[in-house]
C-alpha positions as CSV (number, residue, x, y, z in Angstrom):
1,X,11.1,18.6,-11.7
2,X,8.0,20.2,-11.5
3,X,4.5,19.4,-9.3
4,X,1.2,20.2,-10.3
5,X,0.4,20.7,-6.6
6,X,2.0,23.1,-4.3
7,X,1.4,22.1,-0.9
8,X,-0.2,18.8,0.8
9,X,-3.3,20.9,0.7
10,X,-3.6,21.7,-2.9
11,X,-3.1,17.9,-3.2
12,X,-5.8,16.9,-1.2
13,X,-8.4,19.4,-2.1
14,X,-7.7,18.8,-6.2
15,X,-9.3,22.2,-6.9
16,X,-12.4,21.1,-4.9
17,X,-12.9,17.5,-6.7
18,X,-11.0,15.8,-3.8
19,X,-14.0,14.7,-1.9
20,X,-14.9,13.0,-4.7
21,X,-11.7,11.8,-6.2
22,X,-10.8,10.2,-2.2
23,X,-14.1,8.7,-1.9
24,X,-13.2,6.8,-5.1
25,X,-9.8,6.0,-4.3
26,X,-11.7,4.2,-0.9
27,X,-14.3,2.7,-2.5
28,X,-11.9,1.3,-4.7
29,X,-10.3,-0.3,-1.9
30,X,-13.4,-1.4,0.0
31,X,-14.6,-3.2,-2.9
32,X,-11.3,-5.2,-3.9
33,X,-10.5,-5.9,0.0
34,X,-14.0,-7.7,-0.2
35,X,-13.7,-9.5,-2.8
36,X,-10.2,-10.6,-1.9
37,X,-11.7,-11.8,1.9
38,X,-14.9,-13.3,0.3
39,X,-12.6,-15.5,-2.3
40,X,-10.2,-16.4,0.6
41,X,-13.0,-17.1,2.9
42,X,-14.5,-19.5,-0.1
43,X,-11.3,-21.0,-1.0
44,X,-10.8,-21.8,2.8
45,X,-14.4,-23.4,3.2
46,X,-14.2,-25.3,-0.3
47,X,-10.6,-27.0,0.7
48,X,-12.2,-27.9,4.4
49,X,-15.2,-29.7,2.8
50,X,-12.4,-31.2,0.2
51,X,-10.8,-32.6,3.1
52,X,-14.0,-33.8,5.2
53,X,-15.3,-35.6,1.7
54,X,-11.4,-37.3,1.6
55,X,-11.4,-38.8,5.4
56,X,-15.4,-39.8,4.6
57,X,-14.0,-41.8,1.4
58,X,-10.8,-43.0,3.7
59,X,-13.1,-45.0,6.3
């Protein structure tokens, strides 16, 4: 089997591209992680005021 990198280093610099390449990777992840907190966060408030509207309709 062969690697295109030969140490941890070489893997991390990418020939002087990995700042840019990691900064993607993380902004990547930044980006998702919000949006999967922000629909949560939404989905949580939305089935709260689902819930309020049901015990208003109950009395």
């Amino acid at each position: 089997m062969t690697f295109y990198f030969d140490s941890l280093h070489d893997f991390i610099y990418m020939d002087g591209h990995g700042l840019f390449v990691w900064l993607c990777y993380v902004m990547t992840i930044v980006v998702f992680g919000g949006l999967f907190i922000l629909s949560w966060m939404k989905k949580s408030a939305f089935i709260r005021k689902q819930a309020q509207v049901i015990r208003r309709e109950q009395q």
